[in-house]
Structures are given as C-alpha cells and as structure tokens.
N, C-alpha and C positions, 0 to 999 in steps of 0.2 A: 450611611451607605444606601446606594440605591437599592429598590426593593420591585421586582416585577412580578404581576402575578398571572400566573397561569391557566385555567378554567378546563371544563369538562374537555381533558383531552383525554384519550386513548394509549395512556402509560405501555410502553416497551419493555420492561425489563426483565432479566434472569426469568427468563423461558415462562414470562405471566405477561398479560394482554389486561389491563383493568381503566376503568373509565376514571379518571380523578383530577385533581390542582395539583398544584406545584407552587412554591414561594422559592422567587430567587434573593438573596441578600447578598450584595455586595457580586463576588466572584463565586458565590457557594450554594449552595441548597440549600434553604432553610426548612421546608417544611415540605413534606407531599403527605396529602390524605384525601379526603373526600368531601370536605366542608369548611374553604379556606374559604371563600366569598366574600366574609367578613374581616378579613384580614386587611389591615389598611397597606396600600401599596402606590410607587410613582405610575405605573406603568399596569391596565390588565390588559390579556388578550384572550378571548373570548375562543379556545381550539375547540371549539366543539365539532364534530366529526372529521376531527386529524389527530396525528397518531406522534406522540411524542417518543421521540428515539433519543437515548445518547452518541452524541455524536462520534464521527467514525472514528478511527484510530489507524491511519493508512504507513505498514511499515516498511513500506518499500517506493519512496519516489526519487526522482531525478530531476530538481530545479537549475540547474546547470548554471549558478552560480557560487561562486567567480569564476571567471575565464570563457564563459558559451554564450554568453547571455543576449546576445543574435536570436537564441532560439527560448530562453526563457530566463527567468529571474524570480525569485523568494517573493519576492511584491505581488507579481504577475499570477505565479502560482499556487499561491496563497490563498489570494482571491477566489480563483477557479474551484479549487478546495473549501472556503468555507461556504461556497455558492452552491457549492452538489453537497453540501451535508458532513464535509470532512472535519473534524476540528483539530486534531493531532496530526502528526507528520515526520517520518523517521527517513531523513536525507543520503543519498550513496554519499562516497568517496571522488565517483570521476568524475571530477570537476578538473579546471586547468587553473592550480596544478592540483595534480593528485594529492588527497589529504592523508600525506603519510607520516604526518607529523604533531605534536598537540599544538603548537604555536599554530598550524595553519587549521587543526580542527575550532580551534576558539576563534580565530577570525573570521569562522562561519556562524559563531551563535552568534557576534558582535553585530554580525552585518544581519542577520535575522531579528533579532533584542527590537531595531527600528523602521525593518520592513515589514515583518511575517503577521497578516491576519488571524493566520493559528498557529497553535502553539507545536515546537518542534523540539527534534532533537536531532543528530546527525551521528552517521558513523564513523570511527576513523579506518583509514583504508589498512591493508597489509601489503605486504610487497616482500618480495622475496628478501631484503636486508634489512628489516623498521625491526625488529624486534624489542629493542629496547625502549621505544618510544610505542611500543604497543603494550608494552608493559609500565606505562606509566600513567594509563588511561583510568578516570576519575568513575567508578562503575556505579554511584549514584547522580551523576551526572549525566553521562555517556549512554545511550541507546545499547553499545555493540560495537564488533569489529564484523569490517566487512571482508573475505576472503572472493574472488572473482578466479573460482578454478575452474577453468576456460578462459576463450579468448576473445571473451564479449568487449574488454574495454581494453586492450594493446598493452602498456606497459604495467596496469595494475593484476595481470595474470600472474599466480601463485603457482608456481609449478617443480619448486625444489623439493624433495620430499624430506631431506634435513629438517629445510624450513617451516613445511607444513607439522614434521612432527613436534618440533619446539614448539610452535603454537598450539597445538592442540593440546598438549599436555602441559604450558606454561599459562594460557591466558585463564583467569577465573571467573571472566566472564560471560555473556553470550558470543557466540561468533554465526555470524550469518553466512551463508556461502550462496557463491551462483554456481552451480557445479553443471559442464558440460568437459569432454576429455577431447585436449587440443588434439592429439593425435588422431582422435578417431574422423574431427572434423578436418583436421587437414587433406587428410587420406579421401575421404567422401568430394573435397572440393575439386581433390587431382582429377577425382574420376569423373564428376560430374563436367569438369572442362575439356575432359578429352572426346566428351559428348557432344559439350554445346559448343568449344570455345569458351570465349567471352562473352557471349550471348548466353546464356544460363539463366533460365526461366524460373521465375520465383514460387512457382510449384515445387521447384527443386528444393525450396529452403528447409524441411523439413524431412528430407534423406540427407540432407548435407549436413545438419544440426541433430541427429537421429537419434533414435530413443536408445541405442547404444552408446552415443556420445553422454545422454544425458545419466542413464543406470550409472556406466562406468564410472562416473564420478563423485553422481550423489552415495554409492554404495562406499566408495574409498571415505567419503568422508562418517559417514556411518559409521564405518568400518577402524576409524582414526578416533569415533569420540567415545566408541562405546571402553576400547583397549584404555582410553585415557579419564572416561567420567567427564566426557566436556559438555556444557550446555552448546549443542547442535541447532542452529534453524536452518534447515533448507529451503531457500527461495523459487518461488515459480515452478511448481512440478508443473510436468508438461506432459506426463506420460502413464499409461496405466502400470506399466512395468514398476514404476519405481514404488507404488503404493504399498508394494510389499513389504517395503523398510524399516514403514510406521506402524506404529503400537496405536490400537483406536480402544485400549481398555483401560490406561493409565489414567487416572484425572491429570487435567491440565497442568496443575501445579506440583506433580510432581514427576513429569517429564523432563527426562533432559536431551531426547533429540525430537524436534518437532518440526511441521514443514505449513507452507505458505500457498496457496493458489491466486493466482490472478483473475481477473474480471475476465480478459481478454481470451485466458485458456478457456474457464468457463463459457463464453458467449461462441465463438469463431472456432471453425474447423479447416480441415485444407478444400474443403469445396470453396472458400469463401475468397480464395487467394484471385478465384476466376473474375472476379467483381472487381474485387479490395487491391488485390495487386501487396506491391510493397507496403502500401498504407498499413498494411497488416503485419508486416515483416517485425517479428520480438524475436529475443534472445533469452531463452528457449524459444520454439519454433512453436508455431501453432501445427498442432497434428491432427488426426483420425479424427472421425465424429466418436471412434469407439473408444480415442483419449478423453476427450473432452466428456463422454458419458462418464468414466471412471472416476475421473476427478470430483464432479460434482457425488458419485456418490461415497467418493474419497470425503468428501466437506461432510456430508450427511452422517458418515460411519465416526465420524470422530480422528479418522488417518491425518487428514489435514485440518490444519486448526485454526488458521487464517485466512482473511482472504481482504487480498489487496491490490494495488492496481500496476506497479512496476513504472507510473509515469514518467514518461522519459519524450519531450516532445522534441521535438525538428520540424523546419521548418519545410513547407511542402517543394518547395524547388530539391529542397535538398530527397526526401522521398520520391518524389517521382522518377529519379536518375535510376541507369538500367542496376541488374541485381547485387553487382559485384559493388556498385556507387552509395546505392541509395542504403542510409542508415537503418542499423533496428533501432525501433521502441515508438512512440504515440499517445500520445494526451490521453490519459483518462481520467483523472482525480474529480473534475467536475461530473462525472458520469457515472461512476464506480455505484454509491448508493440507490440512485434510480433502477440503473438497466440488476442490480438482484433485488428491488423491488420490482421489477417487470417479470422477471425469473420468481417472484413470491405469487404476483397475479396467474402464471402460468403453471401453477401449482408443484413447480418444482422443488423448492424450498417456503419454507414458512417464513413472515417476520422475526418470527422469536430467533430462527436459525442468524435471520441475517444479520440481528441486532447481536447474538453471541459472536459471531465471524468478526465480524470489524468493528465491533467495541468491545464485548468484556473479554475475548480473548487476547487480542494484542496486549489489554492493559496484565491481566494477566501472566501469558509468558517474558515480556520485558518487567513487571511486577513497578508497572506505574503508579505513582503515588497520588491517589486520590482521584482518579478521572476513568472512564470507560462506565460508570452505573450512574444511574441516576438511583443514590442514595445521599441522606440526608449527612450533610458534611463535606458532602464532594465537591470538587467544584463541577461549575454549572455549564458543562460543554453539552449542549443539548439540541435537539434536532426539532421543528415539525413539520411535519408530511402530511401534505391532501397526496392521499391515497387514488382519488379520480378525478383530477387536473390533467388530462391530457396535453400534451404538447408535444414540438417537435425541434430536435436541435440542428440549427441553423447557423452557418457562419454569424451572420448579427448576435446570437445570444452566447455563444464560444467566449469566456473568459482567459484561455489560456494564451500566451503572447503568442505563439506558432499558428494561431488563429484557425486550426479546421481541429477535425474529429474524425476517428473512424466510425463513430455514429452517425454523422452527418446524413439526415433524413428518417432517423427511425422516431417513431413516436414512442414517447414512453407516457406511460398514463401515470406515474405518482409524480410531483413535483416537489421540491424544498421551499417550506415557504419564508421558514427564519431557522437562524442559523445563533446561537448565541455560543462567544467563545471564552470560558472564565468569567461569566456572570454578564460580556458585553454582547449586545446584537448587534452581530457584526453584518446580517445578511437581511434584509427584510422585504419579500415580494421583489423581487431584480433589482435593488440598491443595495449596494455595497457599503456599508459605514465604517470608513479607516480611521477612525476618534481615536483605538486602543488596539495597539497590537498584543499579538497573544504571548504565551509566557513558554521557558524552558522546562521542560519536561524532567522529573526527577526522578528518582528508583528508589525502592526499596526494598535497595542491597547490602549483605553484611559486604 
C-alpha cells in the first residue's frame, strides 16, 4: 500500500493545536507523532507552517443530481468540495424525482460509487405517504431522513400532522428537518403583494420567511421529538429566537435533539441583500446582524453543533430573475472552510472551534465510522492549510458547475493546499486528481 508522509505540520485535533508528522497507509492513519522522518514512505510533504485539519464533514448539500443537473452534478460538486477542504458530504432528497423511495435512494450512491471526489452519503426524502418505505431505510448505511417542514421544495413539504406523528415516533433513526410554517409564510407573502404587487423587493425576504415562520416550526418539531425520544436535527437556524430550544450542557453524544448553522447565516445579514440582492436569497432567510450575532454565539455556547453550508447552486440567469422568480440557495461547499477560517483570523472563533464544527461533530451526531479525527486507524480524510496565502475568489478559480459565488471578490487569507480523501490526494495546489473516487459513508448504528 501506498505510504505518504507528512512533516512538521501544525496538527488540529479535539481542541489541541501541536506541531508533528503524520504516516498515511493505504486509506488510513498509520502513525502521528513527532519523529516519523525516518519512516520510509512513496510520497513526503514538507507542512511546515500549515495547519493540518481533518477534513470537513458538510451535512447539508444540494448536488442536484439526477433530474437539475443544468445547474450542478456529484462530479462538479464534488470537486468544488474537495477543493475548499470538504471530504464528506450528506446529499438532500430534492432532486427530480424526489427520493422517496430506497430503489431511487440507491441509484444515488450508484451514480456517486463512479463520480463523487468525496465520500458521501444521502438522505431519503419523507413525504406525506413514503412511510413504509421510510421505514425500510438501512441506518448503517443511510445518513437520515430528511423532513422539509415548510415550503422550500413544493411537493416534498410534510404538512399532515398524522404523518408527521407516525414519523417521529416510528423512524429509529436520525431525521433532519428544514422547519419554516407554511402558513405563516403564505400569510406574510399575501401581505407583502398587497404592498408591492409583483414587484416585491428582496429585502422583503426575510419578513416573508420570518422568525415566526421559522420558531413555529422548529418548536413543533421539538415539541414532536422530545413527546417521542426521536433523534431531532434541526437544519439552518436562522434566528435568535429559536436558540432557546437547544440544550448547550448535554455532551454531544448523548443528545437527541440537536441543530445545524450555515456558513451563509453566519457570514450575511439583511444589510447585505442591498449589494447581494437574490444572490443571497436561502431558505431560511438571511436576517438581523442581531441573528447572525446569536448564532455564532449559539455555535460558541454549544446550542448549535454544526456548521455546514446548505449548498444548493443555480444558475445565475436563473438568480437574477425578480423576487418571486429567482430561486433560493448558492454555491458554497468550496468556500465553507476558508471564509470560518477568515472568521478564525478575525477572532471570532478559534481553529479548534472550526475543526470541532465541521469535523468531529458531524462525525459524531451521524456517529460515522472512522473519519472526522485525525486518529490513528482512521481513515485519512485530512486537510492542509497555509494559514497566510491570501487570495481572492474569482469566477476562473469557482469550481462549482453554476460557475459564480456569493464570495465572488472577497479575499480570504487561509487557502487549501491538499486535500487527501481516504488516503488519496485528491486536491493538490489547483489540480484536481480524479485517479479515485471517494467512498460511502457508514454508521455506527445498532
């Protein structure tokens, strides 16, 4: 087996910072300590003053494959992912068609098995009549069920409340939710058109999408897992309100309702909408600078336990169209690790934080099998970062098929310099190496 070796880099792990090696073998860790040099190996690379992370673990993208793929695909997105430091990858349901099925969830890892740079998993969707076929979901296998309660994606909105209590008190797995409450935004859309019309300015999006939409919902489901003991993840808080939910004293692994922040809440407020426009438009809504404060110190207190990027790209014809047109969500998977290391240089959060956020905890709540630490035995999804490589992203260096960014011109001073997924480099200084695709993601679930 191939063997690469590591050098004086700047170890990440479980909230320590220490200068050491690393031996890769094969797909796995063979050794980290302080005096591997002598270690015979195919391959060394000399990290001396960059910062070795385990690679991210992002559980909430949207590759819009099969049926979108106009605006992206597993190959495309993959890439873009293991290029900003991602190595894992936990896929939505809305895709065309919706995966409400297990025959059509497995012809998602099939089609991933011979495209996907990193390694994934995917969820199967819910819908108001799958039940039976959500209960036949392989939970060492499977990431999750995903619940979309709200009306972010049209027919995969969960809105029976039969159906929702059968699920929550029948599935024994995780189930993820987007919770926004349809009614509150239908009511908020009437009002805002009786305002603008059809002209409805996208400042609006965030009274239309409102923190009452978003409580109302996440609270119900709260409210559904605690009466039933279900494992809860809540996706994309967006709101200070709703931090009240979460428990920030439980250790991780023995939570069973726990929530998710995105890059995008963290970064953008509703000042930003005056620039950004649609570009910016998610589902949750980006809101207050006084949300986006709470959240990050939601991430800090332990309230929220993830942090992920929600990437869901389009293409920019299709965004620019007016508010009622143009789609939510926006490329981030290539940017997610940088811009919270830009948020680490601004002293906002530390590395150790960022390295627990989007590695050891994802591996953790989904209780992934062997990947999110750089320990010895693991395999070898691993990161390194020059720390002060400035640069700046530019349509030419945008990996994602949609081809822009809502970063598009900010500088971010850390860069990815390699990228290794399962023991292979997949990423090294802007070349992409498609030799080996990455692997399915497994659980360790009774």
């Amino acid at each position: 087996m191939k063997k690469t070796l590591i050098l004086n880099a700047n170890i990440v792990n479980e909230g320590k910072v220490w200068q050491g090696d690393l031996l890769i073998k094969g797909e796995r860790i063979e050794k980290t300590g302080n005096n591997l040099a002598t270690e015979q190996a195919d391959s060394i690379i000399d990290a001396k003053g960059k910062y070795l992370i385990p690679g991210a673990i992002d559980d909430q993208v949207h590759f819009r494959e099969p049926g979108l793929t106009h605006k992206a695909n597993i190959f495309s997105e993959s890439r873009a992912a293991v290029a900003g430091g991602v190595t894992s990858f936990m896929e939505m349901p809305n895709t065309s068609p919706p995966v409400f099925t297990q025959s059509l969830l497995e012809d998602k890892y099939k089609i991933a098995a011979h495209s996907s740079l990193a390694n994934y998993s995917f969820f199967l969707g819910a819908s108001n009549d799958n039940l039976d076929e959500v209960m036949k979901t392989n939970l060492q296998e499977v990431c999750g069920l995903k619940i979309f309660m709200g009306s972010s994606t049209g027919n995969l909105l969960v809105d029976n409340p039969q159906t929702l209590e059968a699920i929550f008190s029948r599935f024994p797995g995780l189930i993820a939710t987007h919770c926004e409450d349809e009614a509150t935004i239908r009511k908020n859309m009437e009002d805002a058109k009786a305002q603008y019309g059809e002209e409805v300015p996208i400042a609006q999006h965030p009274i239309i999408r409102s923190e009452e939409a978003c409580y109302l919902s996440s609270s119900m489901a709260v409210e559904l897992a605690k009466k039933h003991g279900t494992h809860l993840h809540i996706l994309h808080i967006s709101t200070a309100k709703e931090l009240a939910l979460f428990d920030s004293n439980t250790p991780l692994e023995k939570k069973k309702i726990t929530a998710e922040a995105c890059v995008h809440h963290l970064w953008f407020n509703d000042a930003d909408y005056k620039t950004l426009g649609t570009l910016i438009k998610w589902n949750p809504a980006v809101k207050k600078a006084s949300d986006q404060q709470a959240i990050l110190a939601g991430v800090l207190a332990n309230k929220i336990d993830v942090i992920a990027t929600d990437h869901a790209p389009h293409l920019m014809e299709e965004k620019k169209q007016s508010y009622f047109k143009a789609p939510s969500g926006g490329p981030l998977v290539q940017h997610s690790v940088v811009a919270m290391l830009e948020m680490s240089h601004q002293g906002k959060i530390s590395i150790e934080r960022v390295v627990e956020k989007m590695a050891h905890n994802p591996s953790i709540l989904f209780r992934i099998k062997d990947r999110g630490f750089i320990r010895e035995g693991y395999f070898a999804d691993l990161v390194l970062v020059d720390m002060n490589n400035p640069w700046v992203v530019e349509e030419k260096n945008i990996l994602a098929k949609c081809g822009w960014s809502p970063f598009q011109g900010q500088t971010f001073k850390s860069s990815v310099t390699h990228t290794f997924v399962s023991g292979y480099l997949a990423y090294e200084n802007g070349m992409i190496n498609n030799g080996q695709m990455g692997q399915r993601l497994l659980f360790d679930r009774k």
